[in-house]
HTML snippet that shows the backbone in 3Dmol.js (N, CA, C, O; Angstrom):
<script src="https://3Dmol.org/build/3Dmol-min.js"></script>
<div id="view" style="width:600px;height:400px;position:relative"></div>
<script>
const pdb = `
ATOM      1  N   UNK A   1    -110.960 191.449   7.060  1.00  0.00           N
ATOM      2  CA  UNK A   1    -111.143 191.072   5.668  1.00  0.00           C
ATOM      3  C   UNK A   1    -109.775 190.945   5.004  1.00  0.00           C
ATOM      4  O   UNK A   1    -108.763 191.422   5.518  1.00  0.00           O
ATOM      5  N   UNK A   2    -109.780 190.185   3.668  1.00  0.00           N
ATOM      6  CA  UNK A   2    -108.403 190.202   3.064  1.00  0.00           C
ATOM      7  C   UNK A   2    -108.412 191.127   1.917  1.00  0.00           C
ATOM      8  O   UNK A   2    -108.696 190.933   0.735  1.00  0.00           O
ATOM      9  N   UNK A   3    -107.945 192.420   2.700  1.00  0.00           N
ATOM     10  CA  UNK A   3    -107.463 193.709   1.663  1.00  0.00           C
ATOM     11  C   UNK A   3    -105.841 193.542   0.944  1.00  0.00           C
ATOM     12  O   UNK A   3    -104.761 193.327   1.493  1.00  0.00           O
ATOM     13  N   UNK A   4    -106.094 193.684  -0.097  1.00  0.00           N
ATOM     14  CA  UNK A   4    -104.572 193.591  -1.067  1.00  0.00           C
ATOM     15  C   UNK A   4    -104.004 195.435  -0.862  1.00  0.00           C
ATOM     16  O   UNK A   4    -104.530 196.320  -1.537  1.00  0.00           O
ATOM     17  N   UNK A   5    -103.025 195.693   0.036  1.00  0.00           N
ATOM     18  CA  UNK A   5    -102.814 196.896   0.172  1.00  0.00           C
ATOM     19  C   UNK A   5    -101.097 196.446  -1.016  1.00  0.00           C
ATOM     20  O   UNK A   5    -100.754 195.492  -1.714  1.00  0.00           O
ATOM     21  N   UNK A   6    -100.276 198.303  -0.483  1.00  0.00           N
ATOM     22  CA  UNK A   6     -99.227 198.009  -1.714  1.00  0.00           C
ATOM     23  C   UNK A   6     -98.547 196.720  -1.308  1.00  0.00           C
ATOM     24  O   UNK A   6     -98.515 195.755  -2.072  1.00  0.00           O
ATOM     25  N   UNK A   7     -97.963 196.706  -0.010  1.00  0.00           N
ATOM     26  CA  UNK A   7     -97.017 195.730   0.115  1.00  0.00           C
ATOM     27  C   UNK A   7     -97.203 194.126  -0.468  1.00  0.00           C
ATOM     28  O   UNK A   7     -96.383 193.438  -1.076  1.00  0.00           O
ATOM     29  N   UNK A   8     -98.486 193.829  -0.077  1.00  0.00           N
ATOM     30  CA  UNK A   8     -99.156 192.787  -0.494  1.00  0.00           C
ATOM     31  C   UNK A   8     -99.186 192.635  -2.285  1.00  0.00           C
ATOM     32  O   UNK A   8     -99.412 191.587  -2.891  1.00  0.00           O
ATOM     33  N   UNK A   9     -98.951 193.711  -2.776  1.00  0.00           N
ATOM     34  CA  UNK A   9     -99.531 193.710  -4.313  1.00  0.00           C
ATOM     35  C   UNK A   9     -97.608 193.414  -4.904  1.00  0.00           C
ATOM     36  O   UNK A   9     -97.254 192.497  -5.645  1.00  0.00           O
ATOM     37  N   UNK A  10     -96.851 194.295  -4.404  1.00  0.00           N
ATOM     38  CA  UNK A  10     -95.300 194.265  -4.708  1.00  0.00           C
ATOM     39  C   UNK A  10     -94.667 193.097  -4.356  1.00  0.00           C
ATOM     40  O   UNK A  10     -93.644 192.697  -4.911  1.00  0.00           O
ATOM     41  N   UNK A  11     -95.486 192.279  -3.055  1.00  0.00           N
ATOM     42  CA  UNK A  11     -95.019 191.268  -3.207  1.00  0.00           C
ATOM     43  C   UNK A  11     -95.421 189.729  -4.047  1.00  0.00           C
ATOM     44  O   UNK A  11     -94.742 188.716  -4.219  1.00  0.00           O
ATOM     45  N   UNK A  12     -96.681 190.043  -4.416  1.00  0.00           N
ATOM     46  CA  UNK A  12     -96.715 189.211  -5.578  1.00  0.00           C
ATOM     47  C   UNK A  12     -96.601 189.051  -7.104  1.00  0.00           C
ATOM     48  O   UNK A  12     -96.715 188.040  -7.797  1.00  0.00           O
ATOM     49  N   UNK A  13     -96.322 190.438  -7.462  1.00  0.00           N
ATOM     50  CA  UNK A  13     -95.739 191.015  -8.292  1.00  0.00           C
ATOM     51  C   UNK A  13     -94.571 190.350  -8.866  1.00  0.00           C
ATOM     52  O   UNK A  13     -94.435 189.982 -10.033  1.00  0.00           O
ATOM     53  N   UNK A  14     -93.376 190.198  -7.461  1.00  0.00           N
ATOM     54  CA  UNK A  14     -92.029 189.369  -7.659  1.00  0.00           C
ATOM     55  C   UNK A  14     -92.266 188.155  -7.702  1.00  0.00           C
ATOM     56  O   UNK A  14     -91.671 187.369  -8.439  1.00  0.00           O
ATOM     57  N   UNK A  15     -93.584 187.724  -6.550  1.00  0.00           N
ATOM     58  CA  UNK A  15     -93.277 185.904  -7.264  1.00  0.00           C
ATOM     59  C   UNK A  15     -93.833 185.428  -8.716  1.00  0.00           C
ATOM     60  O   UNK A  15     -93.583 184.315  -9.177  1.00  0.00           O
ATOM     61  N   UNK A  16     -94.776 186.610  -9.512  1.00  0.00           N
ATOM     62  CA  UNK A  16     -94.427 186.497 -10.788  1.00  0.00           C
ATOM     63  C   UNK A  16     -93.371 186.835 -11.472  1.00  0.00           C
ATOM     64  O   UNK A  16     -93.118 186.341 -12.571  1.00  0.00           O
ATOM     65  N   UNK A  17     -92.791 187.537 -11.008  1.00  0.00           N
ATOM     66  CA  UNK A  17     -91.718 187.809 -11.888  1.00  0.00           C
ATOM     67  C   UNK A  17     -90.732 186.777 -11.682  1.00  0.00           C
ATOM     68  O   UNK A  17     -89.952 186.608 -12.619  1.00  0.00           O
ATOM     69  N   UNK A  18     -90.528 185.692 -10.159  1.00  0.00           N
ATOM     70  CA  UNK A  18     -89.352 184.873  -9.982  1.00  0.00           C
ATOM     71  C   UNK A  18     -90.348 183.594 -10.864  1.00  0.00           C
ATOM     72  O   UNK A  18     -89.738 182.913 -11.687  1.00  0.00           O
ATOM     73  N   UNK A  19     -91.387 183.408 -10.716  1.00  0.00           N
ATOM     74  CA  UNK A  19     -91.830 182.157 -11.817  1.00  0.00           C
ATOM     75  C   UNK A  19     -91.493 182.097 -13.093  1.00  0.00           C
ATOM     76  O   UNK A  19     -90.952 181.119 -13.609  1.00  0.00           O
ATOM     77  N   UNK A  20     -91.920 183.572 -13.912  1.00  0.00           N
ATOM     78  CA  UNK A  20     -92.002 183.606 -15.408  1.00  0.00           C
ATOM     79  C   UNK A  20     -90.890 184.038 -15.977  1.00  0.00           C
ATOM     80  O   UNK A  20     -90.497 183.845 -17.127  1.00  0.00           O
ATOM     81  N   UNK A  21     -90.319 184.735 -14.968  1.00  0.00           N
ATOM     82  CA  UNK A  21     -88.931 185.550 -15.698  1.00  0.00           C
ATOM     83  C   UNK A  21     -89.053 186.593 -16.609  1.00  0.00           C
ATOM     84  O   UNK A  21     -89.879 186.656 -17.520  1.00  0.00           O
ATOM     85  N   UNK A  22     -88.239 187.368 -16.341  1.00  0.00           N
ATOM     86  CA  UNK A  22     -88.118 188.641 -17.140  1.00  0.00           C
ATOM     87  C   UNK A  22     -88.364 188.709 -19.248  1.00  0.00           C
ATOM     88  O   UNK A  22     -88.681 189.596 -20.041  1.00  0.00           O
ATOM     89  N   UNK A  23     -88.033 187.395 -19.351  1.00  0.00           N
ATOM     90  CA  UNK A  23     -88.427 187.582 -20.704  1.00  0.00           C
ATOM     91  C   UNK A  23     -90.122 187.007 -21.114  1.00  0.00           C
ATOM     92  O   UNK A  23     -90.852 187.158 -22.094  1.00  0.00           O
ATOM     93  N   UNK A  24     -90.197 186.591 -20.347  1.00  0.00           N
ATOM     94  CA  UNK A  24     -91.636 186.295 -20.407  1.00  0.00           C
ATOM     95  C   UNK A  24     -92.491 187.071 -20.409  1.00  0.00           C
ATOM     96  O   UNK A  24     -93.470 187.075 -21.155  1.00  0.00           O
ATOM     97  N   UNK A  25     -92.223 187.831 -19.563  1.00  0.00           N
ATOM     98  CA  UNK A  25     -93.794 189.054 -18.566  1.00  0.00           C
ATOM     99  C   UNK A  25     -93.891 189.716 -19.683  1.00  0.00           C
ATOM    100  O   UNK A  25     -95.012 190.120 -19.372  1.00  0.00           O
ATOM    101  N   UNK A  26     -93.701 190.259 -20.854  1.00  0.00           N
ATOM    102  CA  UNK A  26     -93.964 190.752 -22.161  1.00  0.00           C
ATOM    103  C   UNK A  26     -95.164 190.058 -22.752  1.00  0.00           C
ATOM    104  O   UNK A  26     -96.281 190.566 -22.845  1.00  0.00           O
ATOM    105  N   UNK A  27     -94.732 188.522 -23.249  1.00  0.00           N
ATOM    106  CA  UNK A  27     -95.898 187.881 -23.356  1.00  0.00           C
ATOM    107  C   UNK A  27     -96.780 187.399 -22.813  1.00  0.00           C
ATOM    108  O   UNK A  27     -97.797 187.195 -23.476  1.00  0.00           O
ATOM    109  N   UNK A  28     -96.761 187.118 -21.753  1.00  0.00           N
ATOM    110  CA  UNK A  28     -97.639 186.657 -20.710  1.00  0.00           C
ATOM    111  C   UNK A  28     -98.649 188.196 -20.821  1.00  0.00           C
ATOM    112  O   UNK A  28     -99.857 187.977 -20.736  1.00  0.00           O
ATOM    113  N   UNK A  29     -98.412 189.059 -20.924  1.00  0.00           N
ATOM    114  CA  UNK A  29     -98.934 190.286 -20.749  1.00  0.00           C
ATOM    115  C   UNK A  29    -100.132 190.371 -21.997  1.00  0.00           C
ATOM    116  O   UNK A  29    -101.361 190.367 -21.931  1.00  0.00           O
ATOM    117  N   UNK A  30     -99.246 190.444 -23.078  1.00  0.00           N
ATOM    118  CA  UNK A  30     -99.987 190.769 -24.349  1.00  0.00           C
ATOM    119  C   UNK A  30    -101.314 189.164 -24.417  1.00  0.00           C
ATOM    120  O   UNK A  30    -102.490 189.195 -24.781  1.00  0.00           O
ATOM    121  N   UNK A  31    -100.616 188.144 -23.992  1.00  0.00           N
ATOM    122  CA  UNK A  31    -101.923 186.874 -23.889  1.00  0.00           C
ATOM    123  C   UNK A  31    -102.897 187.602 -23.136  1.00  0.00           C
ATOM    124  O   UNK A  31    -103.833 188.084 -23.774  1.00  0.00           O
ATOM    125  N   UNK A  32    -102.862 187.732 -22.189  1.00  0.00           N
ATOM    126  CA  UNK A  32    -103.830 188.238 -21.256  1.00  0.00           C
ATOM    127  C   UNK A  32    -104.752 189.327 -21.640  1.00  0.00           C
ATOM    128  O   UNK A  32    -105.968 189.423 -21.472  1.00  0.00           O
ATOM    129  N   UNK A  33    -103.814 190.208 -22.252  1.00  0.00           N
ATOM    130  CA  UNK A  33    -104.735 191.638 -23.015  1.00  0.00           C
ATOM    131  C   UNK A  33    -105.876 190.913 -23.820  1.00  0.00           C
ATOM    132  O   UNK A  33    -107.079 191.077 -23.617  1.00  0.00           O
ATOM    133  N   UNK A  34    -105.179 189.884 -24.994  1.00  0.00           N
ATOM    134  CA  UNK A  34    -105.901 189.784 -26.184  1.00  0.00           C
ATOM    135  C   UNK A  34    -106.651 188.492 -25.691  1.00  0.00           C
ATOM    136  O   UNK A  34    -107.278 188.187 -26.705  1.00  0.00           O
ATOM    137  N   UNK A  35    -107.008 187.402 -24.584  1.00  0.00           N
ATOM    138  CA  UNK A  35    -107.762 187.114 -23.806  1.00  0.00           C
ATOM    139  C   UNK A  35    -109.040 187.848 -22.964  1.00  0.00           C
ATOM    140  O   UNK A  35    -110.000 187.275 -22.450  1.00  0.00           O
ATOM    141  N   UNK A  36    -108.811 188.965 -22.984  1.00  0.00           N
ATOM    142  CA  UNK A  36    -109.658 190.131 -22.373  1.00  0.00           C
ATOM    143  C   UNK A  36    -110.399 190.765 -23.327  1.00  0.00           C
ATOM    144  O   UNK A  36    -111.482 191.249 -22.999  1.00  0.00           O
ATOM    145  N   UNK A  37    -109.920 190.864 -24.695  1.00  0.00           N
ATOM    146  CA  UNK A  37    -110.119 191.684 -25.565  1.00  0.00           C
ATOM    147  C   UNK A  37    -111.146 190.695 -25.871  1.00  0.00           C
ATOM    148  O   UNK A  37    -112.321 191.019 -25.695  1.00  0.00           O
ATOM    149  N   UNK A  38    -110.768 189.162 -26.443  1.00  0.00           N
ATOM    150  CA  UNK A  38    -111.497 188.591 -26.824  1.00  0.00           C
ATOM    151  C   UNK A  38    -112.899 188.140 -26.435  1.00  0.00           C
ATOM    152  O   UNK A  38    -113.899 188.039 -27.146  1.00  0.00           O
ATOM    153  N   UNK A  39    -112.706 187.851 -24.912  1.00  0.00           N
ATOM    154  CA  UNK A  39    -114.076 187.801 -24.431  1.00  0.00           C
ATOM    155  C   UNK A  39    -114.837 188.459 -24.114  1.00  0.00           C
ATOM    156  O   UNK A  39    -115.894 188.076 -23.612  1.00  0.00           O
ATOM    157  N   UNK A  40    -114.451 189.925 -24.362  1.00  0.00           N
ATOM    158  CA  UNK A  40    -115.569 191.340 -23.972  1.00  0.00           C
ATOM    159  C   UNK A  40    -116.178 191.486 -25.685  1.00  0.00           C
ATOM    160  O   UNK A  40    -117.357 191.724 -25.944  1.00  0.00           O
ATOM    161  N   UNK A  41    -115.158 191.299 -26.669  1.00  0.00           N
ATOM    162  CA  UNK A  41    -116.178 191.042 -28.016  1.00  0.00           C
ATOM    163  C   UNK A  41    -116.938 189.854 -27.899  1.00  0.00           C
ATOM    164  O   UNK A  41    -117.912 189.906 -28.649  1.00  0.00           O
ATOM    165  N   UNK A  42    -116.860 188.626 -27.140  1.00  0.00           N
ATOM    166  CA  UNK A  42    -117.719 187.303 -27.346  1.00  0.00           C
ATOM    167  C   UNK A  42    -118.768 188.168 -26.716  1.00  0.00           C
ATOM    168  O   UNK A  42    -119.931 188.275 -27.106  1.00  0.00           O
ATOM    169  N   UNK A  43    -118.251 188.733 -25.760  1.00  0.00           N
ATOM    170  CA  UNK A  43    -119.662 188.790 -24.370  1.00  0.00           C
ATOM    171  C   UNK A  43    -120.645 189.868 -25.449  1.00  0.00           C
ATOM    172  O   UNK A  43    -121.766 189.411 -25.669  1.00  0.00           O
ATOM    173  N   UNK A  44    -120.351 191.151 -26.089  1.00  0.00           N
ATOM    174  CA  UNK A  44    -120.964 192.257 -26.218  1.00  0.00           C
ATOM    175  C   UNK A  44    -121.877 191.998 -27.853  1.00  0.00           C
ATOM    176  O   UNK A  44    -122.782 192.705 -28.296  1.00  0.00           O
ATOM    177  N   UNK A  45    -121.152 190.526 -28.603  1.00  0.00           N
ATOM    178  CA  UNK A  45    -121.718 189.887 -29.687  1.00  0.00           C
ATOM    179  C   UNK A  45    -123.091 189.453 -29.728  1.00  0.00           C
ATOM    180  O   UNK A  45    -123.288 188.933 -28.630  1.00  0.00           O
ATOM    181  N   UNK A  46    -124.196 189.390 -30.450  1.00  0.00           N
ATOM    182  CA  UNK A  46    -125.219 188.709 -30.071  1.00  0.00           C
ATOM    183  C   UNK A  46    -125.409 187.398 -30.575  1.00  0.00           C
ATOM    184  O   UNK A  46    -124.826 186.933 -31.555  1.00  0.00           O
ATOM    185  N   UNK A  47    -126.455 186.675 -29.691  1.00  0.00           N
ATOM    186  CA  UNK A  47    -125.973 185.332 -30.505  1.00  0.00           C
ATOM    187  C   UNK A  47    -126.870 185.324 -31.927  1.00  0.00           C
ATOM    188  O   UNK A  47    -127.952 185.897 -32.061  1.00  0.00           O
ATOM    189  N   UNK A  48    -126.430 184.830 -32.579  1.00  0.00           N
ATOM    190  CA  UNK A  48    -127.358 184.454 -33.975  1.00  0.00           C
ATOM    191  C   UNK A  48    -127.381 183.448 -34.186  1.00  0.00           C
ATOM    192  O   UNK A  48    -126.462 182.633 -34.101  1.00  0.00           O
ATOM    193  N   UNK A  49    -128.891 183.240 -34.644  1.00  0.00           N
ATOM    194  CA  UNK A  49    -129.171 181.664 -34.615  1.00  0.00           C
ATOM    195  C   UNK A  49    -130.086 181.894 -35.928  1.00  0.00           C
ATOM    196  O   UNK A  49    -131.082 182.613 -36.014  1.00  0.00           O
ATOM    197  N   UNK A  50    -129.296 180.839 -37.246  1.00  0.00           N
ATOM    198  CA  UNK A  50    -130.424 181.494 -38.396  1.00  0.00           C
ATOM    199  C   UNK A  50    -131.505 180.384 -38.322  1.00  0.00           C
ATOM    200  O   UNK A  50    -131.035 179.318 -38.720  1.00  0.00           O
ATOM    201  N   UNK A  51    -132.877 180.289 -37.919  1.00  0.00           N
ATOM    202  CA  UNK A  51    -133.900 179.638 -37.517  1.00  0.00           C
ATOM    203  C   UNK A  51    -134.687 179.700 -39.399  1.00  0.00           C
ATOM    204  O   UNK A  51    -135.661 178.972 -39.594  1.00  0.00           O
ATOM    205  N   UNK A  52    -134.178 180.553 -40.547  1.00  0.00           N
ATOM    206  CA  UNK A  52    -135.160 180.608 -41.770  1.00  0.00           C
ATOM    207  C   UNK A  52    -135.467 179.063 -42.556  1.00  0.00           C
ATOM    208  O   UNK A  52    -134.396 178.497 -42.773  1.00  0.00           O
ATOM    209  N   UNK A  53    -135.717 178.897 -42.653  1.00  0.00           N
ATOM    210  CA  UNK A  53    -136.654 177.451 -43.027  1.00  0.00           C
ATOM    211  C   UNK A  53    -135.950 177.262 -44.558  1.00  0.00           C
ATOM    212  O   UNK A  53    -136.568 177.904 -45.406  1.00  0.00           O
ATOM    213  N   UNK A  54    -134.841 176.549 -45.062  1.00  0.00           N
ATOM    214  CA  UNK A  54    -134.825 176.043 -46.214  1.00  0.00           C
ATOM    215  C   UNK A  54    -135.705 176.684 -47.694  1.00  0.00           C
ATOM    216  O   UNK A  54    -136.936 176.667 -47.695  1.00  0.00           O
ATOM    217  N   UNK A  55    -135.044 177.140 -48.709  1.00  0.00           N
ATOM    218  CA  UNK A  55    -136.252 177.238 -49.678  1.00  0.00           C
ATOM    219  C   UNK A  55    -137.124 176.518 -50.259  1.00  0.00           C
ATOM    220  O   UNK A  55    -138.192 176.779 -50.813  1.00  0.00           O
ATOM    221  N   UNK A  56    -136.293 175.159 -49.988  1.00  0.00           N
ATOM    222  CA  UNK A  56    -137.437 174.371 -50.890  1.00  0.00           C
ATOM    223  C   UNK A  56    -138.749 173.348 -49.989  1.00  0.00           C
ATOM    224  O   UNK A  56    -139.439 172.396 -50.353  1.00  0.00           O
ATOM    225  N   UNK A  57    -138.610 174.315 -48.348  1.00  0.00           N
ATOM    226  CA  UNK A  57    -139.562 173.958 -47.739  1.00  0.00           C
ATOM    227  C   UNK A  57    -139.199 172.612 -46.817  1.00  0.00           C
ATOM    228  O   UNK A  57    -139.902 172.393 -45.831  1.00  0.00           O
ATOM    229  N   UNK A  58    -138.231 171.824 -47.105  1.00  0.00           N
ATOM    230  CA  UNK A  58    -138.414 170.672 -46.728  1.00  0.00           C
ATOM    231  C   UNK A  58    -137.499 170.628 -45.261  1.00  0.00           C
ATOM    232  O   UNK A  58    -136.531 171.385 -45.336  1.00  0.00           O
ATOM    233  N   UNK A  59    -137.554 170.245 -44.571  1.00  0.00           N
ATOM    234  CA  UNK A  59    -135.899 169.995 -43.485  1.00  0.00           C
ATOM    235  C   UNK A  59    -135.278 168.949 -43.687  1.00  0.00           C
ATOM    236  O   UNK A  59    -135.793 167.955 -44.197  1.00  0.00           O
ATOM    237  N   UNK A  60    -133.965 169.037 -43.278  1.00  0.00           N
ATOM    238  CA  UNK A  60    -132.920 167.935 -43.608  1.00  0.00           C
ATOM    239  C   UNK A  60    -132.512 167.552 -42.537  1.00  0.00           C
ATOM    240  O   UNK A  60    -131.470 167.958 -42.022  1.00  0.00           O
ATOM    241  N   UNK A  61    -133.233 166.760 -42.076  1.00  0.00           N
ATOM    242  CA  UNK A  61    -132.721 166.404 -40.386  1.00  0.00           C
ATOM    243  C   UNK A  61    -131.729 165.291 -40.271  1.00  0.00           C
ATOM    244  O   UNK A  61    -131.334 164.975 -39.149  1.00  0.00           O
ATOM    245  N   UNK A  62    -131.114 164.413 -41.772  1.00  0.00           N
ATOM    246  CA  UNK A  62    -130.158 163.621 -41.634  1.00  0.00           C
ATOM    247  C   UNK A  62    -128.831 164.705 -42.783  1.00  0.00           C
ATOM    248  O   UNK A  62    -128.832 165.611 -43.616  1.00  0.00           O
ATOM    249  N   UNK A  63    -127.743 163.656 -41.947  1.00  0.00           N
ATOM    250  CA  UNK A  63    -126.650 164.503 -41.838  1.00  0.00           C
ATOM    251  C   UNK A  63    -125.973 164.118 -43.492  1.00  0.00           C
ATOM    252  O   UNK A  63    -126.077 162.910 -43.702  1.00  0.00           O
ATOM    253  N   UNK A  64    -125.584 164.577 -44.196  1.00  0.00           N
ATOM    254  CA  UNK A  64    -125.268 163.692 -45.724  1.00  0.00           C
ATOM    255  C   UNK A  64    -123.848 163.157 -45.701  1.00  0.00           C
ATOM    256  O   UNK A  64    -122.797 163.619 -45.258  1.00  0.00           O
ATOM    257  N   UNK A  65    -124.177 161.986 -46.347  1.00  0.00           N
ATOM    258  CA  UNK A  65    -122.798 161.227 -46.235  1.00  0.00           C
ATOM    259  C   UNK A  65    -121.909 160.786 -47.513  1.00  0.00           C
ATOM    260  O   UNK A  65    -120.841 160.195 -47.348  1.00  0.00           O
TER     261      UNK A  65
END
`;
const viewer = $3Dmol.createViewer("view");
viewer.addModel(pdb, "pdb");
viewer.setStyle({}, {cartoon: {color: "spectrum"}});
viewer.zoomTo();
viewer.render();
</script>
């Protein structure tokens, strides 16, 4: 099987670090957090869908122009 042991992990470690460079991996970091962050609030959100019917009864199925 393809197990990621340390050596395997340290060495890809550096070819991020030789792609992005040292001033990068800061942000690249914090994107990723608040990418993570964001889609565990999309995921844990419910959807809402307001289905209540207009008050004055009628639907507006054309778009106003």
């Amino acid at each position: 099987m393809m197990g990621f042991g340390f050596p395997e992990l340290i060495f890809i470690l550096v070819i991020i670090f030789v792609i992005f460079g040292a001033g990068k991996l800061p942000g690249l970091g914090e994107a990723i957090g608040k990418g993570i962050k964001n889609f565990k609030k999309a995921y844990k959100e419910p959807d809402i869908t307001d289905i209540t019917p207009p008050k004055d009864g009628k639907a507006n199925d054309k778009p106003s122009q």
